[in-house]
N, CA, C and O atoms as a printed pandas DataFrame, in Angstrom:
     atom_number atom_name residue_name chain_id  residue_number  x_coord  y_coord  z_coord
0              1         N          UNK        A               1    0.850   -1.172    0.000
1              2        CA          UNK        A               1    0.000    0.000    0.000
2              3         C          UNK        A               1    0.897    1.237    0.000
3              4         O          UNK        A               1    1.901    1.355    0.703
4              5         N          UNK        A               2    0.321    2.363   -1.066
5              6        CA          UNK        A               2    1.600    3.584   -1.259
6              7         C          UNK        A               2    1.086    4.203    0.383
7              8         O          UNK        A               2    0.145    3.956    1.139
8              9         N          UNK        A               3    2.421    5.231    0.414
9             10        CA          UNK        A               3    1.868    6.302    1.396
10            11         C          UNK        A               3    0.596    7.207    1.300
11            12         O          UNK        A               3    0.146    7.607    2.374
12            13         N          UNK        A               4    0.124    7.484    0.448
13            14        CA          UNK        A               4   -0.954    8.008   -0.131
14            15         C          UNK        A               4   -2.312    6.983    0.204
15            16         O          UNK        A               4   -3.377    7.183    0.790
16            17         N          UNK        A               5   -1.923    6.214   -0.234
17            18        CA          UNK        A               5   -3.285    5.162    0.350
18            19         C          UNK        A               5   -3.370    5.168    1.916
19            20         O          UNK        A               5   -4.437    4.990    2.502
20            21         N          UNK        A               6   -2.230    5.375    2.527
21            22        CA          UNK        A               6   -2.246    5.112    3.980
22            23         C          UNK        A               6   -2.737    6.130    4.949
23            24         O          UNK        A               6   -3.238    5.955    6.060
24            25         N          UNK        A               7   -2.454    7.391    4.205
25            26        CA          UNK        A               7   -3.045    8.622    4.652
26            27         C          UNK        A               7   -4.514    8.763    4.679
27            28         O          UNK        A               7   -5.259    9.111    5.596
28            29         N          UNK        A               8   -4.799    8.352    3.249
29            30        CA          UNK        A               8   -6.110    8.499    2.887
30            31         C          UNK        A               8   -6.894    7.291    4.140
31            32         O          UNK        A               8   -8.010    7.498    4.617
32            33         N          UNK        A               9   -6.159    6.250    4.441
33            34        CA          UNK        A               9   -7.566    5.263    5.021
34            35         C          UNK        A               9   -7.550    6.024    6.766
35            36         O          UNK        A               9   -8.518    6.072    7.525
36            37         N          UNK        A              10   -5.799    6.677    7.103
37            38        CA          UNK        A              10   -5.911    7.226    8.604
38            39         C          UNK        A              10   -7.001    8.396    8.493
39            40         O          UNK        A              10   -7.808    8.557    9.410
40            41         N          UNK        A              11   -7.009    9.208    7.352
41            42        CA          UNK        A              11   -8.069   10.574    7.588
42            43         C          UNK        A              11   -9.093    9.803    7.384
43            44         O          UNK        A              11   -9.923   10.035    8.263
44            45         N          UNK        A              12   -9.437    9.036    6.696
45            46        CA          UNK        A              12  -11.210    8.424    6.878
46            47         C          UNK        A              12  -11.461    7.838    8.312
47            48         O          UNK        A              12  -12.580    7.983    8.804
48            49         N          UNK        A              13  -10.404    7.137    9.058
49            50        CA          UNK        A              13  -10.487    6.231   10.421
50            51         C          UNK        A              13  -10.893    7.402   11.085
51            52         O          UNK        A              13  -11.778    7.184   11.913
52            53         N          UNK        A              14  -10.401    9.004   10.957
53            54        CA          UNK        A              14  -10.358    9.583   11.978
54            55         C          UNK        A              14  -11.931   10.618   11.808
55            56         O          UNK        A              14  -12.736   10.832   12.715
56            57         N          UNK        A              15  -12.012   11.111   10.406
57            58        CA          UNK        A              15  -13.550   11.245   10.688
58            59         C          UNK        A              15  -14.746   10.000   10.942
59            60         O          UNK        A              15  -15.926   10.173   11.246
60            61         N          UNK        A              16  -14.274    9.152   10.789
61            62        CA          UNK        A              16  -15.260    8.246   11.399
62            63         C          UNK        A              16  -15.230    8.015   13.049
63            64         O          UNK        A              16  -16.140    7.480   13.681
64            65         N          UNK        A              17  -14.002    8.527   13.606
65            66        CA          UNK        A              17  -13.689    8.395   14.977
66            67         C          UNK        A              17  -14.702    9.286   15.614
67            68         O          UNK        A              17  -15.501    8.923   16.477
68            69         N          UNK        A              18  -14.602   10.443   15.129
69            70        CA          UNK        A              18  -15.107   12.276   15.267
70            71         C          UNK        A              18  -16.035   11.814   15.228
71            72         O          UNK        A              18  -16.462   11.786   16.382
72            73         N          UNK        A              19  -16.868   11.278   14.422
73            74        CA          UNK        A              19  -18.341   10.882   14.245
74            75         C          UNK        A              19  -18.447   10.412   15.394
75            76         O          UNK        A              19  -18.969   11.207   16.174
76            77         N          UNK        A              20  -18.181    9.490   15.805
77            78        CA          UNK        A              20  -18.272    7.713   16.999
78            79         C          UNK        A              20  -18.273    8.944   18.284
79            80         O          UNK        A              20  -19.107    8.692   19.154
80            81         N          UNK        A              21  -17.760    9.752   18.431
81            82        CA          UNK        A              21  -17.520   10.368   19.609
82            83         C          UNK        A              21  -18.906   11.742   19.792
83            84         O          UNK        A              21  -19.567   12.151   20.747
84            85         N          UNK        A              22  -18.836   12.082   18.343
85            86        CA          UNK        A              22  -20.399   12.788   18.406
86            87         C          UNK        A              22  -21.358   12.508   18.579
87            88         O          UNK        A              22  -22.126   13.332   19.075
88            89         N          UNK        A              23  -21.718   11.450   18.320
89            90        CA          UNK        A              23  -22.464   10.441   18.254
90            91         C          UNK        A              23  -23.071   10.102   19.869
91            92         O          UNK        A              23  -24.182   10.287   20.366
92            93         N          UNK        A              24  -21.997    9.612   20.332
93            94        CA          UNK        A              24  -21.888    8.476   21.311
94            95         C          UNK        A              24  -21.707    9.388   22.511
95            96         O          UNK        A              24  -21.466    8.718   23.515
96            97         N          UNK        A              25  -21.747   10.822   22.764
97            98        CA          UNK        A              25  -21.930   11.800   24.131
98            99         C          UNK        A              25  -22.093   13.335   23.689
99           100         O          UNK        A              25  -21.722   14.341   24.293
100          101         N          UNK        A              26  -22.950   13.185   22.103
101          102        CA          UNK        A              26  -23.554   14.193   22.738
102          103         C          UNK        A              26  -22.964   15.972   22.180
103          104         O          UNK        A              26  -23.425   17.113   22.214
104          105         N          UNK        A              27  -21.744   15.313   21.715
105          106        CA          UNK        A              27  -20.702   16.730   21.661
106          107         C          UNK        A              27  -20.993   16.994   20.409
107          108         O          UNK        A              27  -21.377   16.082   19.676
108          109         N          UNK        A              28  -20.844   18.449   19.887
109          110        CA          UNK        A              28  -20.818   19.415   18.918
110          111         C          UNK        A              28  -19.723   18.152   18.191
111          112         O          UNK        A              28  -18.992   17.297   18.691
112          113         N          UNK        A              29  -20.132   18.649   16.439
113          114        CA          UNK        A              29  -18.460   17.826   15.356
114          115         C          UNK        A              29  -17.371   18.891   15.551
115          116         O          UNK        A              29  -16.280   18.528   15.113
116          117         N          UNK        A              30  -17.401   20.251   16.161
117          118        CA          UNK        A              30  -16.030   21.195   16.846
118          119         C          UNK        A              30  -15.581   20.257   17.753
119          120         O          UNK        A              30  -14.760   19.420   17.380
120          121         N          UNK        A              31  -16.108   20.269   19.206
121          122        CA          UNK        A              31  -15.288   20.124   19.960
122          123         C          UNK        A              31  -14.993   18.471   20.104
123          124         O          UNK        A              31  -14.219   18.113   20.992
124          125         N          UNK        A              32  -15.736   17.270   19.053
125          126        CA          UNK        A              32  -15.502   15.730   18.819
126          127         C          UNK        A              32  -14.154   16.222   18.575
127          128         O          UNK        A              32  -13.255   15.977   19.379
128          129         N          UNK        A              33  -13.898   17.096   17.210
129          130        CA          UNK        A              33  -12.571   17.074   16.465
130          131         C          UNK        A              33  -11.511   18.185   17.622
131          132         O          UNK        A              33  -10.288   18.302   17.546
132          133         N          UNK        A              34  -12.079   18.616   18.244
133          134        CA          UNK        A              34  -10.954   19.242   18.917
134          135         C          UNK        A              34  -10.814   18.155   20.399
135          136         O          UNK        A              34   -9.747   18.285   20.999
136          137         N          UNK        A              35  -11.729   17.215   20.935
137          138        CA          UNK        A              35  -11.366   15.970   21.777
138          139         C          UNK        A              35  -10.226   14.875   20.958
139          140         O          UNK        A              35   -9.302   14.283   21.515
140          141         N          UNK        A              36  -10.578   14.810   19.536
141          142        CA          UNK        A              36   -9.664   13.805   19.293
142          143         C          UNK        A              36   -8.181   14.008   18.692
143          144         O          UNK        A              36   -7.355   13.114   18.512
144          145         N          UNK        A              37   -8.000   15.643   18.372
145          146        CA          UNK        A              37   -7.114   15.835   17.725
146          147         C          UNK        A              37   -5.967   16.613   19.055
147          148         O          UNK        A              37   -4.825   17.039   18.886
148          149         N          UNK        A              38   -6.781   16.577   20.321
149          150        CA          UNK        A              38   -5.819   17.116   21.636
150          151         C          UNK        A              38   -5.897   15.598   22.239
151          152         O          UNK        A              38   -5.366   15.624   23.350
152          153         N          UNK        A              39   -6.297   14.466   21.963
153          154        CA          UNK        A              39   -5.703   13.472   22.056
154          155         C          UNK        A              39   -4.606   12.733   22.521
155          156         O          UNK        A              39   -3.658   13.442   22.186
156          157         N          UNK        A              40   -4.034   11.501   23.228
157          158        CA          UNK        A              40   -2.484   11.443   22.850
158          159         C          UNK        A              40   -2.277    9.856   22.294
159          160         O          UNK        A              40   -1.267    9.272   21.900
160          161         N          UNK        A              41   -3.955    9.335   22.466
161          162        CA          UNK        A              41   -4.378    8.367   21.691
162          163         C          UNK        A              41   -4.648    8.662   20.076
163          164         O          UNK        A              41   -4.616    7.613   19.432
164          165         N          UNK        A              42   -4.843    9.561   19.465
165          166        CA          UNK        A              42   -5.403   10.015   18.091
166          167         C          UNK        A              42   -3.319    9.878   17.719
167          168         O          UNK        A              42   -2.810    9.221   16.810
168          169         N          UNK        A              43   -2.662   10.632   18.648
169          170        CA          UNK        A              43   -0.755   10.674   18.107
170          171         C          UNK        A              43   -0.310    9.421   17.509
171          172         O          UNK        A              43    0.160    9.081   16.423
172          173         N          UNK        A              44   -0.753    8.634   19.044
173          174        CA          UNK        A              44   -0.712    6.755   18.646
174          175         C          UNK        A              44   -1.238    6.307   17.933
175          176         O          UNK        A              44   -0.963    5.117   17.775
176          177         N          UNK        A              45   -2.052    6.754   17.256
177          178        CA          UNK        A              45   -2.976    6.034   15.753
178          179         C          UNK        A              45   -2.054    6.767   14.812
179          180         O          UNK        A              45   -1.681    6.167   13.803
180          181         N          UNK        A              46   -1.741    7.713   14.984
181          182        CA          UNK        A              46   -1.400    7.965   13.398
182          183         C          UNK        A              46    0.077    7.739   13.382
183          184         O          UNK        A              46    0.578    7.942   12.276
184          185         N          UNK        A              47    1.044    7.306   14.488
185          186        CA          UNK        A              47    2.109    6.654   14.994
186          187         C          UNK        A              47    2.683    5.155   14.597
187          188         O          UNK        A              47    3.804    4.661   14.473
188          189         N          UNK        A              48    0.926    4.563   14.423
189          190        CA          UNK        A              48    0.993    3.507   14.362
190          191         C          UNK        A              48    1.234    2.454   15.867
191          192         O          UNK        A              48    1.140    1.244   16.078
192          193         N          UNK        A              49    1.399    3.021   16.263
193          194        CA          UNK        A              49    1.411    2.284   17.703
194          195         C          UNK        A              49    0.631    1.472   18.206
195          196         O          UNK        A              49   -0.439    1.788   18.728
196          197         N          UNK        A              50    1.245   -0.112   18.073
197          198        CA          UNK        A              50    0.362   -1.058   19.063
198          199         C          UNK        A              50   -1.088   -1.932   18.106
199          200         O          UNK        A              50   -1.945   -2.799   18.274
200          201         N          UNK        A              51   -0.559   -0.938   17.036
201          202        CA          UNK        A              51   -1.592   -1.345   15.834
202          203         C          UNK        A              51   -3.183   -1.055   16.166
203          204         O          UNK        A              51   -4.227   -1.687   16.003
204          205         N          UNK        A              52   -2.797    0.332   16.762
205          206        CA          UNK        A              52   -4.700    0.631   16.596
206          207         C          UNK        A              52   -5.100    1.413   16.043
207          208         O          UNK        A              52   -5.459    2.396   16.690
208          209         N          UNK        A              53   -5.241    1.431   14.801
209          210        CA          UNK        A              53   -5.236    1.951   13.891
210          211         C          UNK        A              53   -6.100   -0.040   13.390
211          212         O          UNK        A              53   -6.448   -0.353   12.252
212          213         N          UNK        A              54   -6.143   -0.428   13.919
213          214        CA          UNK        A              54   -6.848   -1.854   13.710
214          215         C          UNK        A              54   -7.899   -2.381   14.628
215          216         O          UNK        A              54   -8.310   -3.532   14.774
216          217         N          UNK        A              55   -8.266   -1.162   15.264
217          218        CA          UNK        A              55   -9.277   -1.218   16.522
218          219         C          UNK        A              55  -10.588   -0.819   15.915
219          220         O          UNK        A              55  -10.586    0.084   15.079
220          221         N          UNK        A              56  -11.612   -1.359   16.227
221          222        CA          UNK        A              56  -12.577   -0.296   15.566
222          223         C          UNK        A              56  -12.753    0.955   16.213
223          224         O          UNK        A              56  -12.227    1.479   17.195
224          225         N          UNK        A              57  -13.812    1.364   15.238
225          226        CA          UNK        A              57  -13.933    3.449   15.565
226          227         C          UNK        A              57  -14.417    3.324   16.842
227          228         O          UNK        A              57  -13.841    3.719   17.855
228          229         N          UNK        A              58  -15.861    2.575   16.767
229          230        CA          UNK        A              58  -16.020    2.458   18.254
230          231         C          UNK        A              58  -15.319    2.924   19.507
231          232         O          UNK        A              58  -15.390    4.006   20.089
232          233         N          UNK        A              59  -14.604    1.804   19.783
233          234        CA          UNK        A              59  -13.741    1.253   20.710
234          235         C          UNK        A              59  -12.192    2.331   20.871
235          236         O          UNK        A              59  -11.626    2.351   21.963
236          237         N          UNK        A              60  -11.728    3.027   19.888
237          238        CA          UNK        A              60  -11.224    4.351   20.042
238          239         C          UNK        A              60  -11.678    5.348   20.300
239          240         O          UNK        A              60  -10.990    6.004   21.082
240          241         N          UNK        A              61  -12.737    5.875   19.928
241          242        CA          UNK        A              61  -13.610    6.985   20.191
242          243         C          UNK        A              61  -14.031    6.895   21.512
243          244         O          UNK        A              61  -14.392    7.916   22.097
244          245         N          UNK        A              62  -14.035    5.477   22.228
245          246        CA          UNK        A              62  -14.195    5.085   23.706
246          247         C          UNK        A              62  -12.989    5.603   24.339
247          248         O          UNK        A              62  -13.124    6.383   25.282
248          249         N          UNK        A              63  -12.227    5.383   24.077
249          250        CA          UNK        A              63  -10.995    5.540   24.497
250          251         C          UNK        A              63  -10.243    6.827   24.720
251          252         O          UNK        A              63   -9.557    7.181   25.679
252          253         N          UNK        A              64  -10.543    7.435   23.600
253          254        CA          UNK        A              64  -10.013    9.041   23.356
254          255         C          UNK        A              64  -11.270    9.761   24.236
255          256         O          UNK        A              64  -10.936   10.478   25.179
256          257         N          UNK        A              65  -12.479    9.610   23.987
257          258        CA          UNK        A              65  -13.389    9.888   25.823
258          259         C          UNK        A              65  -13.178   10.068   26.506
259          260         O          UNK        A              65  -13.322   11.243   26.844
260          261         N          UNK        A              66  -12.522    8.962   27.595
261          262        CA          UNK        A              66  -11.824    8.250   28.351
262          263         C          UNK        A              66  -10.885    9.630   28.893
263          264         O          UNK        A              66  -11.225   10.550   29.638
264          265         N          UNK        A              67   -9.737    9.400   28.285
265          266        CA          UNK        A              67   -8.880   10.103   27.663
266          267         C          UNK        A              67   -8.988   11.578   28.382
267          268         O          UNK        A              67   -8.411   12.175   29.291
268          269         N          UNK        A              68  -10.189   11.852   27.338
269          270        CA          UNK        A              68  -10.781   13.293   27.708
270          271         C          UNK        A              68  -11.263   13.755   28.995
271          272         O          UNK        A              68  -11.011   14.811   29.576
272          273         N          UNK        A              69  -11.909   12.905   29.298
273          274        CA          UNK        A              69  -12.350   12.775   30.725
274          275         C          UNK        A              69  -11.408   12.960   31.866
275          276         O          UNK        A              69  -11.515   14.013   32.494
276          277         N          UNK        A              70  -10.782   12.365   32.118
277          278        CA          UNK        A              70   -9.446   12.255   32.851
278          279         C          UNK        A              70   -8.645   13.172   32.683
279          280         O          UNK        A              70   -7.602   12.962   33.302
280          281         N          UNK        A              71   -8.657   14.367   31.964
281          282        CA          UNK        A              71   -7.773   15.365   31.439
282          283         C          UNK        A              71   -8.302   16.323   32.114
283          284         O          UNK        A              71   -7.619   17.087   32.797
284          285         N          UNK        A              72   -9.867   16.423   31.986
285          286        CA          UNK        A              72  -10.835   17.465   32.361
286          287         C          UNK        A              72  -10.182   18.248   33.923
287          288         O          UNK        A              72  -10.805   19.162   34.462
């Protein structure tokens, strides 16, 4: 797979993340994309780290929550 393909499937994973998180509590698509992109789980996806980037959206968008929460 080129680099170009790889970009393209991380920016689709990640508006589908944004979605999963709008979705799923409630939040404006601003502050979904400003929860997942102040992240340090969203770094590790696009890092590649641990391979989640193979997790579903779900289950990240849980996570980067999480995440958020605990930051608060």
């Amino acid at each position: 797979m080129s680099e170009d393909s790889k970009q393209i499937m991380r920016s689709a994973q990640c508006a589908r993340i944004i979605l999963c998180i709008c979705e799923m509590y409630g939040v404006s698509i601003d502050e979904a994309t400003d929860i997942y992109y102040n992240s340090e789980t969203a770094d590790m996806i696009e890092e590649g780290v641990a391979d989640l980037h193979c997790r579903s959206d779900k289950y990240l968008a849980e996570e980067i929550w999480k995440e958020h929460q605990e930051t608060k």
